[in-house]
N, C-alpha and C positions, 0 to 999 in steps of 0.2 A: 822564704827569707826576705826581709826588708832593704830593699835595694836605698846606697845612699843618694841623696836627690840629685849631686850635685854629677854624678857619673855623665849622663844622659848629656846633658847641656855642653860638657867640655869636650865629646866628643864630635856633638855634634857641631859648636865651634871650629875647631882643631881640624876636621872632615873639608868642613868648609874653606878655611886656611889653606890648608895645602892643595886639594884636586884645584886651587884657582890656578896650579900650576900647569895642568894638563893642557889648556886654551889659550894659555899665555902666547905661544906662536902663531895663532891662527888670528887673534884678535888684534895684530899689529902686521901681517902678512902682507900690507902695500910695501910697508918702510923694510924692511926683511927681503922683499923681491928688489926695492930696493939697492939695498948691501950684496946684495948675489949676484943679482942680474938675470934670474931665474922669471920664466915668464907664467901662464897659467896654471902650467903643473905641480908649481909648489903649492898650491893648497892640500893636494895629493901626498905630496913630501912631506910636509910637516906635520902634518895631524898621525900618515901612516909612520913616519917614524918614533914619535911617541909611542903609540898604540905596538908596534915591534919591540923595542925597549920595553913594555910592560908585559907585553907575552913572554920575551926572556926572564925579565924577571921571576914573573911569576910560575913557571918553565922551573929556575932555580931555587925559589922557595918550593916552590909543592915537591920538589926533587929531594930535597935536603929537610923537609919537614920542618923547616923553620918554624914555622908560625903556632905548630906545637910542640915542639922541643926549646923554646927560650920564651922570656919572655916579651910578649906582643905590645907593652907599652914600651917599654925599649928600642926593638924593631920599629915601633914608629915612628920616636924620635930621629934615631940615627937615618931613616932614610928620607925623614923633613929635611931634615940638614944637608943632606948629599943633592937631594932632587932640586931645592933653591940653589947649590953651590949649580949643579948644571943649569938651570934657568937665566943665572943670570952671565952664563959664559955666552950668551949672546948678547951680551951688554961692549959691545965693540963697531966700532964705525966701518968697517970691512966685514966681510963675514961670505967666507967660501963653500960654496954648498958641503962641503965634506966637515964640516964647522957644524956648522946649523944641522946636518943628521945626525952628528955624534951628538951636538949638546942636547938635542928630543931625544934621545934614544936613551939617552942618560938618565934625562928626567923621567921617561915613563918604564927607565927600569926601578927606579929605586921609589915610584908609585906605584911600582908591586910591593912593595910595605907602607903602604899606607892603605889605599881604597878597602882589599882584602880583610888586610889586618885590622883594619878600623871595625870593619863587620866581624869577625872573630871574636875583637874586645867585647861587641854590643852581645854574642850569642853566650858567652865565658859570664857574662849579669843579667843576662835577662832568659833562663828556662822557658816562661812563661811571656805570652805579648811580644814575642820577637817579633813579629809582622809588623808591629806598631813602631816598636824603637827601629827597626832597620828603616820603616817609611820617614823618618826622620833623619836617618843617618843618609840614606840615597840622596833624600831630597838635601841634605846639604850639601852633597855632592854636586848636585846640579846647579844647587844656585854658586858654586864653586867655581864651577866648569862654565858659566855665564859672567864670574865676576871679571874676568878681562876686557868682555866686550865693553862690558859698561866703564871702566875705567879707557875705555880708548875709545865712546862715544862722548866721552862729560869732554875729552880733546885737553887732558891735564898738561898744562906745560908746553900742548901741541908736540911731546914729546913720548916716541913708544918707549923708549928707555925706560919713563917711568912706570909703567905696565909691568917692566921686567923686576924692575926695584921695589913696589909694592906690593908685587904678587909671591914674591922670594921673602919679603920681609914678615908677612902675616904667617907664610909656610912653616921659617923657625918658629915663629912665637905658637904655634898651632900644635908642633913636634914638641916643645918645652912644655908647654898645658898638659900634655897627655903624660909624658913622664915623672912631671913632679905630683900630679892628682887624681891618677888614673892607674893605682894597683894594678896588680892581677885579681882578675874574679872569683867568685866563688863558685862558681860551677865550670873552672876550668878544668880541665884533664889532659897532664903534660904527659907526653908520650919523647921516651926516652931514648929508644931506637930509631934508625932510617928502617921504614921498611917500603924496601923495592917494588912491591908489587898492588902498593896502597892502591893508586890509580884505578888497576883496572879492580880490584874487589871492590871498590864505591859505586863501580860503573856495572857491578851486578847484579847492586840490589835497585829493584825496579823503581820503587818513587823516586831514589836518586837520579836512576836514568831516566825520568819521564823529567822532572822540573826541570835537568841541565840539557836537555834536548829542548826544551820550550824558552829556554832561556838563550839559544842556540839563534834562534830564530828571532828572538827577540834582539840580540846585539846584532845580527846583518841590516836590522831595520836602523836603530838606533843614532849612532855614531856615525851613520854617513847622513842622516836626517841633519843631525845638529852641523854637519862640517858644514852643509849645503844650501841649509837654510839661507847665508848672506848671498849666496849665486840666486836662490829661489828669490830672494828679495830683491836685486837689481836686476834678474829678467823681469820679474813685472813691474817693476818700475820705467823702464827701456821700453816695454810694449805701455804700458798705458801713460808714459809721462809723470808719473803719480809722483812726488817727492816726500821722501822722509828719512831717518835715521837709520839707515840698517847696520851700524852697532849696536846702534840702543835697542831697536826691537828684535835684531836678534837677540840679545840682553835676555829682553823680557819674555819673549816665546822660550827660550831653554829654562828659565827660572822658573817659571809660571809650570813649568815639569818638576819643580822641585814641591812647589805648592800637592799637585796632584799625587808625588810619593807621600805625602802626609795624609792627606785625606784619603787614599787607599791602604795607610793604614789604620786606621781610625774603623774604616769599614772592614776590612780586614778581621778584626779582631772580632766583630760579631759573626760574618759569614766566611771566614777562612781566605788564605792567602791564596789557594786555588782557584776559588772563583773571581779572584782580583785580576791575579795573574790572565787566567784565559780571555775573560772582557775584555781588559784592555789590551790585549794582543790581536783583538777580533776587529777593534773598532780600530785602532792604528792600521791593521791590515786592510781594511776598509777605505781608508784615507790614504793609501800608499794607491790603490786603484783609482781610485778619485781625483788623483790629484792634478792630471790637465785642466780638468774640470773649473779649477780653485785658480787659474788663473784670468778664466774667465770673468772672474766675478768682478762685480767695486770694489775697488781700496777695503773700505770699514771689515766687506763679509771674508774677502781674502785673509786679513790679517786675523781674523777673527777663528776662521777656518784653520789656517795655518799652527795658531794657538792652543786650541783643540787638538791640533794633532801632535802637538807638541805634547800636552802633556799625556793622552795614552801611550804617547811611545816609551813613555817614561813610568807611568804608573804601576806596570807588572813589575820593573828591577827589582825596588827592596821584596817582593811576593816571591817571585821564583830566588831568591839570597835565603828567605826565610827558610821557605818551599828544601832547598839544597842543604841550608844546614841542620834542619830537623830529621831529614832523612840519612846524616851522617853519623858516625859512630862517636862518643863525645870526644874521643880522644884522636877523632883525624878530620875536627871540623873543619880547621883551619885549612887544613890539609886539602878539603872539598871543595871549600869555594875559592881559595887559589887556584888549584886545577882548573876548574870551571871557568872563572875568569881568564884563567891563560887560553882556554879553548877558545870562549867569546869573543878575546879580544882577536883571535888570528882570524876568526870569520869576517869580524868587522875591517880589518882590514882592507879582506876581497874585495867586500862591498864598497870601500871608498874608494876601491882601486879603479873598481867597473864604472861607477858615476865617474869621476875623473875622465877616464878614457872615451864614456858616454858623451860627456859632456862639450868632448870636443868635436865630436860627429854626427851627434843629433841636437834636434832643438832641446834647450834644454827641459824644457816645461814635460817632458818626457821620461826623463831621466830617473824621476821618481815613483815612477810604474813599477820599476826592478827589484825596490826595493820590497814588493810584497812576498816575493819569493820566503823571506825567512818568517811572515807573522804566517805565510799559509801551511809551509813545513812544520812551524811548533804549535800549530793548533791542531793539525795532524795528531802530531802524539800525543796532546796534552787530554785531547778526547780520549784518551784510549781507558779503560776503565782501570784506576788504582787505588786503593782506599787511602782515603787522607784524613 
């Protein structure tokens, strides 16, 4: 079936639009400490109350089967709209930490219909070359999840405010693109009933279990990578004097992750999403060992290093999404990589929680050792022999 051309680009828009939502706290996190009065450990607080907000959500869509019992350009819309209504309820000159966890927790619930959902619309159009359109759809997540930084390194207005203002405002117009020009697909299959025990019958057929346990280990890396990256950038700035922008280049080391979900899917598509997956979980896990190492270096090789590892830790996502929804039954896709992503997202949690805690007891240059725990666990299973 002849897919319309214009599906791909508005999602991929729209993707981008709203997950800018997700960073929108972390990328103004001086002025925000701020408003609280909160000292170190809000980097901790903000990014994991998000990341809990979207486990719940996504907790209550896989529960209720949303995402295949209605439909998914509607969910989109409607949680564009709620997740910027919460983004920008930190748009206040006070702001009490019980303020600032409800208004993330808000937002990364009602980014349980979008991220998920967004991959559900691409699997409901695309049968064939999923691995390709998701490496598209990740990577605009990412460079999504990076557009804060860069809007509060360009020092717009010298105001975070506007951070909050245009990262809210792209999110509507991103929810509105998808609902008014983004059908339902042709290879969707709406599943009519709640059925209670979806969960665990996904979780028995093996290729499912094998991609969402590598995918397990891929988000403990992930998401505490990207939170830590600005700490990893002014220790080594602090130890070697070096000066530079670390909104910007963190910017660009998360985005340049969005680049590598495209080009892994590209490759993908000739040698499978499995072997994408596993590589770049292999060579991230690599760089998670290495990475004292990376502080030793000069400026140029660090940043360079740092780059690199940015984007394998990124590379496998849209692989193991693909990897997860090909192994689902059509009518409980949706169903699958919500669950999945709800499991991720509460691993990744840990993981920010331990850096955090880490961070305040050891040097930090160290910190990033821990995180190989999840690429060495999901290469574990991922070796394990399954036909794909």
């Amino acid at each position: 079936m002849k897919h319309k051309p214009h599906i791909l680009p508005i999602l991929i828009l729209a993707q981008f639009a709203c997950t800018s939502l997700w960073f929108a706290g972390n990328a103004i996190i001086d002025d925000i400490a701020l408003k609280t009065g909160l000292g170190p450990e809000i980097i901790g607080y903000v990014l994991s109350s998000v990341q809990f907000g979207f486990i719940t959500g996504t907790l209550v869509f896989a529960f209720l089967m949303i995402a295949d019992r209605f439909s998914p350009s509607k969910i989109f819309f409607i949680c564009a709209l709620l997740a910027a209504a919460c983004n920008l309820s930190l748009f206040t000159e006070v702001l009490s930490k019980w303020q600032l966890l409800f208004a993330r927790f808000g937002t990364g619930f009602f980014l349980a219909g979008i991220y998920p959902i967004g991959m559900k619309i691409a699997a409901d159009y695309y049968e064939n070359g999923l691995g390709k359109a998701l490496g598209f759809l990740v990577g605009a997540l990412v460079l999504g999840t990076s557009f804060p930084y860069l809007l509060s390194g360009l020092e717009l207005n010298s105001n975070s405010d506007t951070v909050l203002i245009i990262t809210s405002a792209i999110a509507i117009i991103g929810g509105v693109l998808v609902v008014l020009f983004v059908p339902n697909g042709p290879f969707r299959k709406k599943s009519t009933n709640i059925k209670i025990k979806a969960g665990i019958a996904l979780f028995k057929i093996p290729k499912f279990r094998q991609a969402a346990i590598g995918y397990f280990g891929h988000m403990w890396e992930l998401y505490a990578f990207w939170a830590f990256t600005p700490l990893a950038l002014h220790t080594y700035a602090s130890v070697t004097n070096a000066t530079f922008s670390i909104p910007l280049l963190t910017f660009a080391i998360i985005a340049l992750g969005g680049l590598s979900c495209v080009l892994g899917g590209y490759v993908a598509d000739k040698i499978g999403s499995h072997k994408i997956a596993y590589y770049a979980l292999l060579v991230s896990g690599v760089f998670c060992i290495i990475s004292p190492l990376l502080f030793k270096l000069p400026a140029l090789l660090f940043l360079i290093g740092w780059s690199f590892w940015g984007m394998a830790a990124t590379a496998d996502s849209p692989q193991f999404s693909s990897l997860i929804a090909n192994a689902a039954p059509p009518e409980l896709k949706g169903t699958g990589l919500t669950l999945v992503n709800c499991f991720g997202f509460a691993i990744s949690i840990i993981s920010i929680q331990l850096l955090t805690l880490l961070a305040e007891q050891i040097n930090p240059t160290l910190i990033f050792l821990f995180l190989s725990i999840g690429p060495l666990l999901g290469l574990i299973f991922m070796t394990k022999k399954t036909a794909y």
